[in-house]
C-alpha positions in Angstrom: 47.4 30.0 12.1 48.0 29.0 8.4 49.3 32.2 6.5 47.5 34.3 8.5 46.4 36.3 5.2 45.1 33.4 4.0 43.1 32.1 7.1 39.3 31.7 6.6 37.4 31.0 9.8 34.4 29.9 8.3 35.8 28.1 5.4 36.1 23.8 6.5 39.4 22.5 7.7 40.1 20.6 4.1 39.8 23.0 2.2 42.3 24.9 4.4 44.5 22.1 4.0 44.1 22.0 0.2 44.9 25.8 0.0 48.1 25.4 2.1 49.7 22.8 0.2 49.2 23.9 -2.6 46.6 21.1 -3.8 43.9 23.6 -4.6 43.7 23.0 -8.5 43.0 19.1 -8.0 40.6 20.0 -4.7 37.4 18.1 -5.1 34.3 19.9 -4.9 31.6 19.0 -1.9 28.0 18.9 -2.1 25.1 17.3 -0.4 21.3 16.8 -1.1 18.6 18.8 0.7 17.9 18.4 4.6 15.0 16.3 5.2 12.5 18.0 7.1 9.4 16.6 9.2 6.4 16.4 7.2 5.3 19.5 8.4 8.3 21.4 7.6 9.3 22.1 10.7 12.9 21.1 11.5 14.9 18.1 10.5 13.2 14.7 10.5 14.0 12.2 13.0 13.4 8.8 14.2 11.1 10.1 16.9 9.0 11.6 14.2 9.0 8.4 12.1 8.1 6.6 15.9 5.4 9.1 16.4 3.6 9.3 13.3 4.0 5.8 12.2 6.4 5.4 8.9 10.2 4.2 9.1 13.1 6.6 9.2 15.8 3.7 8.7 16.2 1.1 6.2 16.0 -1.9 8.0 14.8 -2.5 11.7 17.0 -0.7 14.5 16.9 -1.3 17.9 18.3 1.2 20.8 21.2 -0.8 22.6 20.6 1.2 25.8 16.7 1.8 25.9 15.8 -1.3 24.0 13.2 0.5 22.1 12.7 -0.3 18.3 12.2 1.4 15.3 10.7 0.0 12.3 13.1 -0.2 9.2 11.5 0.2 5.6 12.3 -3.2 5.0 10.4 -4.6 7.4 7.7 -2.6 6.7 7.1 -3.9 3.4 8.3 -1.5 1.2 10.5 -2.7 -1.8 13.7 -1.3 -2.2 13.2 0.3 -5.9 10.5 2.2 -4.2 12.6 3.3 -1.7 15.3 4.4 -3.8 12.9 6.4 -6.2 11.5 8.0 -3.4 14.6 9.5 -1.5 16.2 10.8 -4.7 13.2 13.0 -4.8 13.4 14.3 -1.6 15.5 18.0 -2.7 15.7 17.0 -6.3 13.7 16.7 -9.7 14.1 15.5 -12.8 13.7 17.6 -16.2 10.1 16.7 -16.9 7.2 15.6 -14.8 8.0 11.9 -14.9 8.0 10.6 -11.4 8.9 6.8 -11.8 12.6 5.6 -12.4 14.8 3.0 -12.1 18.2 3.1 -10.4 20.3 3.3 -13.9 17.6 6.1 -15.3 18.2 8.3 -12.3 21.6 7.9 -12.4 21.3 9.0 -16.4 19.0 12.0 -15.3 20.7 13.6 -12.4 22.0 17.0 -12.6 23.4 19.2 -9.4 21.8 21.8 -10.4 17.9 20.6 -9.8 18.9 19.8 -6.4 16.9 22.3 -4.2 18.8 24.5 -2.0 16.3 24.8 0.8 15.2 21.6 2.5 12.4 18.8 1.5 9.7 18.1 3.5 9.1 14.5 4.2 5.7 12.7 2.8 4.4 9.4 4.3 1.9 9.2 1.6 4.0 10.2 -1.1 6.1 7.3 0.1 3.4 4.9 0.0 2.3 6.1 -3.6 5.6 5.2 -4.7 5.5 1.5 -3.2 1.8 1.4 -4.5 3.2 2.0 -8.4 6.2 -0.2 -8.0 3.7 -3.3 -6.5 1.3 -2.2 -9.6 4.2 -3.0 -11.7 4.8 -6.8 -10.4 3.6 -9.9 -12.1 1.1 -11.5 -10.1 3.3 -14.8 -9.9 6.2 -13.1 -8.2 3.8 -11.5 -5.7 2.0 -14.9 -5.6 5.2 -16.3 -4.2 5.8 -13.3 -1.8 3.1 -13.8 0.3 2.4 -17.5 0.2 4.3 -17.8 3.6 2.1 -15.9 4.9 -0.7 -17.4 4.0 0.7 -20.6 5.3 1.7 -19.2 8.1 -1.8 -18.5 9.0 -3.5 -22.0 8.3 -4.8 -20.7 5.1 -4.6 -23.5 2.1 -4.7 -22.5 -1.1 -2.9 -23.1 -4.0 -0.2 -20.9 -6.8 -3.0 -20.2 -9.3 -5.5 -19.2 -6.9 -2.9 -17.1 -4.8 -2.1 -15.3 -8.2 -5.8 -14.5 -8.8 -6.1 -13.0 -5.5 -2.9 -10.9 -6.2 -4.4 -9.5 -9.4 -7.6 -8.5 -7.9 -6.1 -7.1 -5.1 -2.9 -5.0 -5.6 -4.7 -2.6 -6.8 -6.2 -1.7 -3.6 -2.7 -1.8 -1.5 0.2 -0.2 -0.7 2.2 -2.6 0.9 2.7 -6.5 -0.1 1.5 -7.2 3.1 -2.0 -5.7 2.8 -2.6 -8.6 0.0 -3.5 -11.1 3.2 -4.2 -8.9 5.7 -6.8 -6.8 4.0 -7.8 -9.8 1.8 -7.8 -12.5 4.3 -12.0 -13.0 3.4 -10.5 -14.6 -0.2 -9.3 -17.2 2.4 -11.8 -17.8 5.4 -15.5 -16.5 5.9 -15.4 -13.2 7.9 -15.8 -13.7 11.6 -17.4 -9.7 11.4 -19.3 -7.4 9.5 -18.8 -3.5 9.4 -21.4 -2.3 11.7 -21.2 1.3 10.5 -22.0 0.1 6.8 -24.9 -2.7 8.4 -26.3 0.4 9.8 -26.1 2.9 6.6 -27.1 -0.1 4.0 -29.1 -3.1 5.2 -32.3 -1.9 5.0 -35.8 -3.9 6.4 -36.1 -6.0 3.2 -32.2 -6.3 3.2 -32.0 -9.7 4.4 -34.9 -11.2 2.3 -33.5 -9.7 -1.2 -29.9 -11.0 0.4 -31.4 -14.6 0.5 -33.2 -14.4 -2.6 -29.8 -13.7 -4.7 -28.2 -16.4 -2.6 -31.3 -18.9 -4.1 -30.8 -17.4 -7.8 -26.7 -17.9 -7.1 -27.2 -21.3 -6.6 -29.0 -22.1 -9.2 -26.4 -20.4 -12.0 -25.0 -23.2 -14.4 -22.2 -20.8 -15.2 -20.5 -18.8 -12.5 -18.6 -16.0 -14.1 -18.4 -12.3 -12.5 -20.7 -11.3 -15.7 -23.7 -14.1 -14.9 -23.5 -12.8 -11.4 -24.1 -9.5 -12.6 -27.0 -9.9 -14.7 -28.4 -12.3 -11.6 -28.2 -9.0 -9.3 -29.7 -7.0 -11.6 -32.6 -8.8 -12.7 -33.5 -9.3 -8.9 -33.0 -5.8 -8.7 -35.1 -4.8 -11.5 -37.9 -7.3 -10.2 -38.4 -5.5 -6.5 -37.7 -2.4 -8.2 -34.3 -1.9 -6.2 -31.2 -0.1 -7.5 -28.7 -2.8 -8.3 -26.1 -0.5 -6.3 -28.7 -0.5 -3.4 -27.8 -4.1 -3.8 -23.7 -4.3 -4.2 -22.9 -3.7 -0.6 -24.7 -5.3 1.1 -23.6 -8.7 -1.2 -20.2 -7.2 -0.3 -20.8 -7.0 3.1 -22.5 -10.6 2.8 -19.6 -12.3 1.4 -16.4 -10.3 2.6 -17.6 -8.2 6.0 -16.6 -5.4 4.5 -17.4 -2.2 3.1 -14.9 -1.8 0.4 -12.3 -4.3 -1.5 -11.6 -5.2 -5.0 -14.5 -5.5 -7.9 -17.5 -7.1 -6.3 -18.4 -9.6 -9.4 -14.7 -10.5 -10.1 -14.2 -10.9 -6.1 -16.8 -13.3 -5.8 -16.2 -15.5 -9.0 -13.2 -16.2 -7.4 -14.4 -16.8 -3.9 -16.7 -19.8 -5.7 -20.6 -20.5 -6.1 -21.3 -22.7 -3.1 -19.0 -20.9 -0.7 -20.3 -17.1 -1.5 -24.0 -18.6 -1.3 -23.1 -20.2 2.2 -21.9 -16.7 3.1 -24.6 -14.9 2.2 -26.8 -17.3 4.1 -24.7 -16.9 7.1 -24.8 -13.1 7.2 -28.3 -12.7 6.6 -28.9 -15.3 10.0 -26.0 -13.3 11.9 -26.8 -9.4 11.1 -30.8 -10.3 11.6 -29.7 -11.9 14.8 -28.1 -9.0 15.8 -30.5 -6.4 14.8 
């Protein structure tokens, strides 16, 4: 027992210490950030959680020594480490306005103890991806460009810096992780090898496949191929069979990329090129009738 008048059960053992020899006045004062609780609030998050519902719990890649089993590390899962560091420091804590994007030296500036919330912060996957989202929005296109271009390779893809760089700008946008770039964009690269079945079956109507084959004929024949003259050649098709040019859009997005949704439709396919989006279209119209 330490003076047992002075003796504090509850209080930690350095502070005891402190008190005892007399070092109180020069004690340093302990805090720590909120707990980080599951996404549903309930109870401290842990890698199992992270395992279960699919986001990382550790920075980089961990694997069990005993079991062998791995978790994912953000890292590896493509997040960037700004976005990261932006994310955690509001997990328990918030600045003095509504501003939500920071760099490392501007949250060091902004801190104060004293927004740091006493109870504990629920984790949020999506949040998480929000921030990685803004932080990929704020890249240039050529340091993105050289981020994937492995990838790319790696796949059996050829394509070159400036092309690469125009398929970052249209898509980043649309993703969340650098990754998603080739993976979700991989028809700015190769013809698709599907089509969404659910959209085929919503969209192409009966005369689907003729007005898809028509605009493929009036593609061809374009002198200028800019996302605006492939516009006004929708259109006027459109306007001719007396068809909603956005009755038109996905099916010519289906045609040329397989899927349902992507980046702007008239940018996308400027990019993809004249002769290769009317060789898609062509191809589509043979392989969805074929399958009807």
């Amino acid at each position: 027992v330490i003076r047992g008048e002075e003796w504090l059960p509850s209080a930690p053992l350095h502070v005891l210490l402190h008190k005892y020899l007399g070092w109180e006045s020069t004690m340093p004062k302990f805090a720590h950030l909120s707990l980080i609780l599951k996404p549903d609030g309930q109870g401290k998050l842990s890698k199992r959680d992270g395992d279960r519902l699919g986001f990382p719990v550790f920075p980089l890649e961990w694997k069990d020594p005993i079991s062998g089993e791995i978790s994912s590390g953000y890292r590896e899962s493509g997040y960037l480490p700004e976005a990261v560091i932006n994310m955690l420091a509001f997990l328990g804590w918030h600045p003095s306005d509504n501003r939500e994007i920071f760099s490392l030296n501007e949250l060091i500036e902004e801190f104060n103890i004293h927004r740091v919330s006493k109870s504990g912060a629920k984790f949020d996957f999506e949040k998480a991806k929000w921030f990685n989202h803004r932080y990929l929005m704020d890249m240039d296109n050529e340091s993105l460009a050289k981020m994937i271009s492995s990838d790319i390779s790696a796949r059996g893809w050829s394509a070159d810096a400036a092309y690469i760089e125009k398929v970052v700008g249209l898509m980043k946008e649309k993703i969340s992780f650098i990754g998603d770039i080739v993976s979700s964009g991989n028809f700015f690269f190769e013809k698709p090898k599907s089509y969404d079945e659910k959209a085929i079956a919503k969209k192409w109507k009966s005369n689907t496949s003729d007005l898809m084959l028509r605009l493929a004929a009036d593609l061809e024949k374009l002198e200028n191929f800019t996302a605006e003259t492939i516009k006004l050649a929708l259109e006027a098709l459109a306007a001719e069979n007396d068809t909603g040019a956005g009755a038109m859009m996905l099916p010519l997005r289906l045609a040329v990329s397989g899927q349902a949704g992507g980046p702007p439709i008239f940018e996308m396919i400027e990019l993809i090129g004249q002769a290769e989006v009317v060789e898609r279209i062509k191809a589509a119209v043979q392989f969805i009738t074929a399958s009807s």
